[in-house]
C-alpha positions in Angstrom: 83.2 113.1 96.3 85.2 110.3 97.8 84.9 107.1 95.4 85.0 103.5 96.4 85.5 100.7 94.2 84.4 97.1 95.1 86.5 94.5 93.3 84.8 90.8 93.7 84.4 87.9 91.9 80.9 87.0 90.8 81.8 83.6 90.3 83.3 83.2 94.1 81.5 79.9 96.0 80.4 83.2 98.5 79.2 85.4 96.1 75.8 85.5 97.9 77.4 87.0 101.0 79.1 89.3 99.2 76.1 90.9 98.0 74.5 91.1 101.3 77.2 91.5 103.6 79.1 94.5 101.4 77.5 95.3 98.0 74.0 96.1 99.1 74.7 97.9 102.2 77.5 100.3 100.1 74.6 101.3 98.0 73.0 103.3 101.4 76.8 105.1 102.4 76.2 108.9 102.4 79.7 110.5 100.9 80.6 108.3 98.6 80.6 107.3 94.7 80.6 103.4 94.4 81.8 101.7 91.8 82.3 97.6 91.0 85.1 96.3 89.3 83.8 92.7 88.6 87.2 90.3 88.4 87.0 88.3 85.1 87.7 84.7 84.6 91.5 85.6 83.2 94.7 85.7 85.2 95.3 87.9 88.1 97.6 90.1 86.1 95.2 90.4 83.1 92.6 92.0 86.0 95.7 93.9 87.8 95.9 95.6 84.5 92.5 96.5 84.2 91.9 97.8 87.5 95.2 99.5 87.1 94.0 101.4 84.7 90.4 102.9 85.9 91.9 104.2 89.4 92.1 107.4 89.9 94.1 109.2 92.7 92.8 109.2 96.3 90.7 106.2 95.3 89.6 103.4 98.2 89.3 99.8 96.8 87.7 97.2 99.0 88.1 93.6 97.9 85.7 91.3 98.8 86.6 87.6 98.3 89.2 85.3 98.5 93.0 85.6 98.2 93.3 85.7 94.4 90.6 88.6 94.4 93.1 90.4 96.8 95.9 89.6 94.5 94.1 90.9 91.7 93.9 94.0 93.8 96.9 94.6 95.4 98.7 94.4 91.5 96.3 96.8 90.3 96.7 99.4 92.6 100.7 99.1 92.7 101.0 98.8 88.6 98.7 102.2 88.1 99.9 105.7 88.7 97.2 106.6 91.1 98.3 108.0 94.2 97.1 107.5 97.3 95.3 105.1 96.8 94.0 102.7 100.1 93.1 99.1 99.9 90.7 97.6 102.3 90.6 93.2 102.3 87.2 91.5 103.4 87.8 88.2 103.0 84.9 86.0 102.1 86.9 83.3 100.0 88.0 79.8 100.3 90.9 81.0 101.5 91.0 84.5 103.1 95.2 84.9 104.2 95.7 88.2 103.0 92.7 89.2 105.2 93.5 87.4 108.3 97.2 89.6 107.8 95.3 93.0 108.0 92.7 91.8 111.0 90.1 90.3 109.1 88.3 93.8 107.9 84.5 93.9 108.0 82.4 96.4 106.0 81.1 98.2 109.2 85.1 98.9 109.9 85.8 100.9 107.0 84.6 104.5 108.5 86.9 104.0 111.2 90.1 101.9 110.1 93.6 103.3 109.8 95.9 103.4 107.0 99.1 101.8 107.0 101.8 101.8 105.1 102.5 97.6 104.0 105.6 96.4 101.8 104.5 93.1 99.6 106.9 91.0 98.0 108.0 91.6 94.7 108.8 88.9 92.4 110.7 89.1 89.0 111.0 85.9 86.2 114.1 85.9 84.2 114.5 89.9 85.2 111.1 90.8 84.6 107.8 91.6 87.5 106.0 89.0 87.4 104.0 89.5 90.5 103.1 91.3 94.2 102.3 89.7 97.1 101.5 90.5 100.5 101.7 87.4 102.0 103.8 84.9 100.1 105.9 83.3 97.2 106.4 79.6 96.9 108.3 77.8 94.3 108.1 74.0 93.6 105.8 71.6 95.4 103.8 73.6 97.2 103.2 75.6 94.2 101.9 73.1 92.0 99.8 71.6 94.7 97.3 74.5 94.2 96.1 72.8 91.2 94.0 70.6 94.1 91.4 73.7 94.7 90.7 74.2 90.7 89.5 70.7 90.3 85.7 71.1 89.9 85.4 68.0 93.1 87.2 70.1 95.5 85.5 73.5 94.5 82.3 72.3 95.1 83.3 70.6 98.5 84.5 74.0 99.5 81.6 76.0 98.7 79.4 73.8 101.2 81.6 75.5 103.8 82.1 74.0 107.1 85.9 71.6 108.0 87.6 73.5 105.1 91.2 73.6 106.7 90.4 69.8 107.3 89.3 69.2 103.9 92.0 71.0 102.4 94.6 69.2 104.1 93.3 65.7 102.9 93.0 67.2 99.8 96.5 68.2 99.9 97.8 65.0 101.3 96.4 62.7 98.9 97.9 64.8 96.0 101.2 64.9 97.7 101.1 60.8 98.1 100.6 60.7 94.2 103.3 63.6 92.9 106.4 64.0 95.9 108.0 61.3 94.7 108.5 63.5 90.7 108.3 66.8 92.0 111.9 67.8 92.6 112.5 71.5 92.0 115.3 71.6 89.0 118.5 72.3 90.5 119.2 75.8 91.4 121.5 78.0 93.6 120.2 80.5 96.5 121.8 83.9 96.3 120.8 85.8 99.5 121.2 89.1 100.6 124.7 88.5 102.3 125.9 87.6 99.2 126.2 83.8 99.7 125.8 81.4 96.5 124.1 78.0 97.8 123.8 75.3 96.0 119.9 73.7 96.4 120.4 70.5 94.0 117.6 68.5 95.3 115.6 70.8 97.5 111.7 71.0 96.3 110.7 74.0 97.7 111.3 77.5 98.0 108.9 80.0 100.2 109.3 83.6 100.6 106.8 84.7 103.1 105.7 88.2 104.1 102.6 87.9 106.4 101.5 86.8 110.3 100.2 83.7 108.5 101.4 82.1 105.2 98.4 79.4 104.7 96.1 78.7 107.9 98.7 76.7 109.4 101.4 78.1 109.3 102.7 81.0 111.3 105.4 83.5 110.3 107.1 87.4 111.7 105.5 90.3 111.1 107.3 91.1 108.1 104.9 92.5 106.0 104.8 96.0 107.5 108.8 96.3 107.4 110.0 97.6 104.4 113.1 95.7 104.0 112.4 91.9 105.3 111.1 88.9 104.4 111.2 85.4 106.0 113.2 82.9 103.1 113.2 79.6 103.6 113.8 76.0 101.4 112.7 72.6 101.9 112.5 69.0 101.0 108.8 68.7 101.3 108.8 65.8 98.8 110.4 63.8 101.7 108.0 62.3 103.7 109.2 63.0 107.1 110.9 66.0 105.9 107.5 67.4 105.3 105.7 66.5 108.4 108.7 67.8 110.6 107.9 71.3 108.7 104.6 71.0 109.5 104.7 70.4 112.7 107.5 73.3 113.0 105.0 75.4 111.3 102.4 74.8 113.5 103.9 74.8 116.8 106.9 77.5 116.4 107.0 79.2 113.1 107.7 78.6 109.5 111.6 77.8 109.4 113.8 80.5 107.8 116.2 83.0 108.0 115.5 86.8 107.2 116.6 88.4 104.2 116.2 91.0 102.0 116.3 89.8 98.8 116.8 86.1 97.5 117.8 85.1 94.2 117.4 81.2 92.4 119.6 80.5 90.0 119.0 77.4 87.9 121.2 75.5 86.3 119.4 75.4 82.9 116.5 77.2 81.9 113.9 75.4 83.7 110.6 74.7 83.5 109.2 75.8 86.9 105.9 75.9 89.2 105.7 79.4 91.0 102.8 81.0 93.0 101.8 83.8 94.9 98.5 84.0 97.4 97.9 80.4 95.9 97.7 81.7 92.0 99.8 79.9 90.3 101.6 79.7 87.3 103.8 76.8 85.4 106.1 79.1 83.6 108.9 77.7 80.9 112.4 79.0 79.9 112.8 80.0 83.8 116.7 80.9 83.9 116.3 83.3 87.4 113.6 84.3 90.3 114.5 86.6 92.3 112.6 87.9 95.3 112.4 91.5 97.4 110.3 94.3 98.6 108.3 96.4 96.6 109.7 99.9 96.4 106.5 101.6 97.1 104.3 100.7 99.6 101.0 99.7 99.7 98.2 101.9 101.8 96.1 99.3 103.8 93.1 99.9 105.8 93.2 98.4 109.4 91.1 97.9 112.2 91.5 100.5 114.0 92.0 98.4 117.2 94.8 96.3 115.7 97.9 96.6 117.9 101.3 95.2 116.7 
């Protein structure tokens, strides 16, 4: 018997939907085993680890949330040994990227999607995986601005629904007006997949970005089927007018950026350095090297099956 497994969060603003909208009506779907892999309050790689470890091959997971439940998913199934094991995104979060990428999913869709093969990023600290991610890696600014959405105001905002990509962007302004003028990245070089060495000393941003969309507003290729590509860019978001003009690009063209595949920082001195994936974020110390590229194995993702590319 086929087995699904429903990874969530029961501590998700939208927990409430996802009982009605996906855990109550799996209990009634004839052919299946369903199981529920409740994501704990610890790190994304302490749950990727744990999922990891209970999949078995042939397995579907469905997450059901926002984009750190994906995230949670997405490691789990590529750190285990499973094979063939699909991944299906209903996103009922905050912020639901990682959805939006693979056509916004509904439960009613899952009898009928597609599989497709996917190729996430794959990030490595100072030589070591850190992290997947299907839509995106930022380092610097815009990776320590998702502190914003874990402070207990903002959370409880969100949860009341309605403006959120409104609310989100004041929130995000008001915390760039108190830290751009400190947050400068610590000096690094880019090494790209051409083989060029370029010196970054005062950039404050680096994005990696794998996905249609990489944050609501911005708009990037269709990388993240392609199993070599990436869109790499760096900025100086900690400039005022540097930042809107990226915006604005963002909003009315596409994120700016060249296509690589694979992308190397170098810094300087071993750095302390801010560095996120689908807006989980880490502060990590003692960074010497990041370096960015696909994963070697892809993921299997369930699609609408009208999706067209």
């Amino acid at each position: 018997m086929k087995r699904l497994i429903i990874v969530y969060n029961p501590r998700s603003s939208h927990f409430g939907d996802v009982k009605e909208q996906v855990i109550e009506p799996a209990r009634h779907l004839r052919g299946w085993t369903i199981a529920r892999f409740e994501v704990s309050q610890e790190n994304v790689d302490v749950n990727a680890k744990r999922l990891a470890k209970i999949l078995n091959d042939n397995d579907t997971v469905i997450a059901v949330g926002g984009d750190g439940t994906a995230s949670a998913a997405t490691n789990g199934i590529l750190l285990s040994e499973a094979k063939a094991v699909r991944l299906g995104v209903i996103g009922m979060g905050n912020f639901n990227d990682t959805s939006r990428c693979f056509n916004n999913l509904k439960f009613d869709d899952i009898a009928m999607a597609k599989t497709e093969e996917v190729w996430p990023l794959d990030c490595y600290v100072n030589g070591r995986h850190w992290r997947y991610a299907n839509c995106y890696v930022t380092v610097g600014l815009l990776a320590e601005s998702c502190e914003v959405f874990d402070e207990p105001k903002t959370r409880k905002t969100l949860r009341k629904g309605g403006k959120k990509t409104l609310f989100s962007l004041f929130a995000l302004f008001r915390w760039w007006m108190k830290q751009h003028k400190k947050a400068v990245m610590p000096s690094f070089s880019l090494m790209d997949s051409s083989g060029d060495e370029i010196d970054k000393t005062g950039v404050s941003d680096y994005l990696a970005i794998n996905s249609l969309t990489a944050a609501k507003i911005m708009k990037g290729g269709d990388y993240y089927a392609e199993k070599k590509d990436f869109l790499s860019s760096t900025g100086e978001l900690n400039r005022f007018w540097s930042m809107v003009g990226f915006m604005l690009k963002a909003v009315f063209k596409k994120v700016p950026g060249e296509s690589s595949e694979y992308d190397r920082l170098t810094f300087n001195v071993s750095s302390k350095v801010a560095i996120q994936a689908e807006g989980e974020y880490d502060t990590l110390e003692n960074v010497k090297a990041i370096e960015v590229r696909k994963s070697k194995k892809p993921l299997l993702v369930l699609i609408k099956a009208d999706k067209t590319k």
